[in-house]
N, C-alpha and C positions, 0 to 999 in steps of 0.2 A: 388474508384474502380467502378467505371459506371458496367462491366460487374458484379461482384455482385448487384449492385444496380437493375440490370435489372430481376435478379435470383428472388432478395427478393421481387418486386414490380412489380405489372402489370400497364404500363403504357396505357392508350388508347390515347397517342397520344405524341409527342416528350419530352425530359425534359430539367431543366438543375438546376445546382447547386449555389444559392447563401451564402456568407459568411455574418456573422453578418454586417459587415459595407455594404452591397448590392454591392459586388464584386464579378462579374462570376466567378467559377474556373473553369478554363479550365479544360478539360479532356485529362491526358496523362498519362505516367506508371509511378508517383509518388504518392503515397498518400497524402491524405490529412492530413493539420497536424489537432490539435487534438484542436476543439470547437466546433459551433454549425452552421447548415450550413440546408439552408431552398430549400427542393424541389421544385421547378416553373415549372407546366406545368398550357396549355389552356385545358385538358381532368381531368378525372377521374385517381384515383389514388387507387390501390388496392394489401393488403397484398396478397401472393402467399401461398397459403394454402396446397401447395403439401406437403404428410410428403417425408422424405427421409430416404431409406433404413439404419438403425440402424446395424452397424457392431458388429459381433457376435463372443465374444471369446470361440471358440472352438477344441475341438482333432480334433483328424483327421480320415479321413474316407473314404471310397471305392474312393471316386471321385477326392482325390487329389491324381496324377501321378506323376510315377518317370521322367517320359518323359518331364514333362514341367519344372523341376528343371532343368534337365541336358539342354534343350533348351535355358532357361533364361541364365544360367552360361555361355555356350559355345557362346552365343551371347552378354553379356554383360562385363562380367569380372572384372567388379568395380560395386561400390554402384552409379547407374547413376545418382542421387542424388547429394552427396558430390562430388564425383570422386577420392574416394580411391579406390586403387586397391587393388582385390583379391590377398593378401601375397600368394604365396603357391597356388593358383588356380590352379584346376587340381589335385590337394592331397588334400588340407583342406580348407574347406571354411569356418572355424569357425566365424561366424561373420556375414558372408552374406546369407542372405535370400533369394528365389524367391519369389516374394509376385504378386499375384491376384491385379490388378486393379478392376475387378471387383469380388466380393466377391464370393466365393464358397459357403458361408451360401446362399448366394438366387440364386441360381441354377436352379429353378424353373421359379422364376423371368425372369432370361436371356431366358431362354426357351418358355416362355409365350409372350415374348417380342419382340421375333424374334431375338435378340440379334446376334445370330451365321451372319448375312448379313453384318454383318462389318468386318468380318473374311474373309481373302484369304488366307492363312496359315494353314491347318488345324491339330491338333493333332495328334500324333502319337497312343495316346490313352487317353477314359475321358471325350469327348465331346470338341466340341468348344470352349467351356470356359476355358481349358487347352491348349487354341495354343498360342504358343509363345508369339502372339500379344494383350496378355492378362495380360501378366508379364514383371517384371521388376528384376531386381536387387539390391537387395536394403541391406544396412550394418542392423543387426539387430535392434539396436534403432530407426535410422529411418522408418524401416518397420512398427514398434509400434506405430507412430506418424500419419505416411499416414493411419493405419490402425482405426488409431481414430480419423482420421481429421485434427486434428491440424495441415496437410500438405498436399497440394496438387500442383497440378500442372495445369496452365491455356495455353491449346493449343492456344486458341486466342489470347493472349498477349505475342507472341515471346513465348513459353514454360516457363515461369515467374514460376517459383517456390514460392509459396504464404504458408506463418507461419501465422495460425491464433493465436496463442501466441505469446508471446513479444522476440527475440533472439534465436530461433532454433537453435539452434549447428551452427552460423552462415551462414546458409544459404539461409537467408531470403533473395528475390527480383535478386538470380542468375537465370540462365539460363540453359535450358538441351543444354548439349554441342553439337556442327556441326556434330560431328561421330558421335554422338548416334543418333542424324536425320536423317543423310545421309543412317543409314543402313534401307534396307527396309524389315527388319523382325522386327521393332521398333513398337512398340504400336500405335494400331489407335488410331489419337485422337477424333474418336465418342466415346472410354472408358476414356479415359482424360480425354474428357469434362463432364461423365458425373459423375466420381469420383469430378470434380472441383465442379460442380450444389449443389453435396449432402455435400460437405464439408461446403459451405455458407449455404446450407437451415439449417446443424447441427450448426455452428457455430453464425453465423448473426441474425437467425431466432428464434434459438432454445434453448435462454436462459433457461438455469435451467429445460432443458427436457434431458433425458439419451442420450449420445450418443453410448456407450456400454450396451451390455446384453449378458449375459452368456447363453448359448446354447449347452449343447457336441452332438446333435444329426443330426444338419446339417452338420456339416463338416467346416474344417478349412479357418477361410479368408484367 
């Protein structure tokens, strides 16, 4: 995965990848299989020291609106994810979530950050970080998964849906499907990318550091 590789290492200058027998591996949207495989650059090489925002299990609170569930639902109607559809959509959505791409615990964050400039959609109420283009639809279980990382989504690589564990509910190495792109109330992907950034810096980086913390006082991811 070059584009992680680029997440977890600062390169000062081009790379590439050799296999133990001194075989280039090309870079394309297959992974590598599984050995030992030697970084080659002519510059300096350095770990990325950035932390990443730690996803916070929490209630819920003034800032999550009703306005941006009914927007997600009415704009998406399955789990964009798998592509099961909301049974009963419009009556019961037992099952499916609107889930925040970017977390509601650092709200602050987004605000600090200027975050709302990637937004042309804006809420009907909540702030910015409640416009449509902030959410998705997602079936419960896999809301739990993206909310802990072990699932993301890579804008730059064709929307590649990427399992940092071994067989996700099979849907590892799919794609966000043509409709869900084509609608242009669909998430930007300056929050995609930068949900994808924080899932390697937890996963690749972050051996044996929490990726959860419990919180009920900011508000719900």
């Amino acid at each position: 995965m070059s584009a992680a590789n680029q997440i977890i290492f600062i390169f000062e200058r081009d790379y590439f990848l050799q296999d133990e027998g001194g075989t280039t591996v090309q870079r394309d949207d297959h992974p590598p299989q599984p050995g030992n495989y030697y970084i080659l650059t002519n510059g300096s090489i350095d770990v990325n020291n950035e932390p990443w925002l730690v996803r916070t299990i929490s209630l819920q609170s003034g800032t999550r609106v009703a306005a941006f569930r009914v927007a997600v639902r009415e704009r998406d109607q399955r789990c964009v994810i798998t592509g099961e559809s909301a049974v009963n959509a419009r009556g019961s959505w037992a099952g499916f979530e609107a889930a925040h791409i970017f977390s509601l615990a650092y709200e602050g964050h987004w605000n600090q950050h200027n975050c709302d400039v990637w937004i042309t959609i804006p809420s009907a109420r909540g702030g910015s970080i409640n416009s449509v283009q902030n959410g998705m639809l997602l079936r419960a279980d896999i809301h739990a998964l993206f909310d802990g990382y072990d699932v993301s989504i890579n804008p730059d690589d064709n929307y590649k849906i990427i399992c940092f564990n071994t067989g996700r509910k099979g849907i590892a190495e799919r794609h966000l499907d043509q409709q869900f792109l084509d609608d242009p109330r669909r998430p930007v992907d300056q929050l995609l990318r930068c949900h994808f950034r924080q899932a390697v810096l937890a996963n690749m980086r972050g051996a044996g550091e929490p990726v959860f913390e419990c919180d009920f006082r900011l508000g719900q991811t």
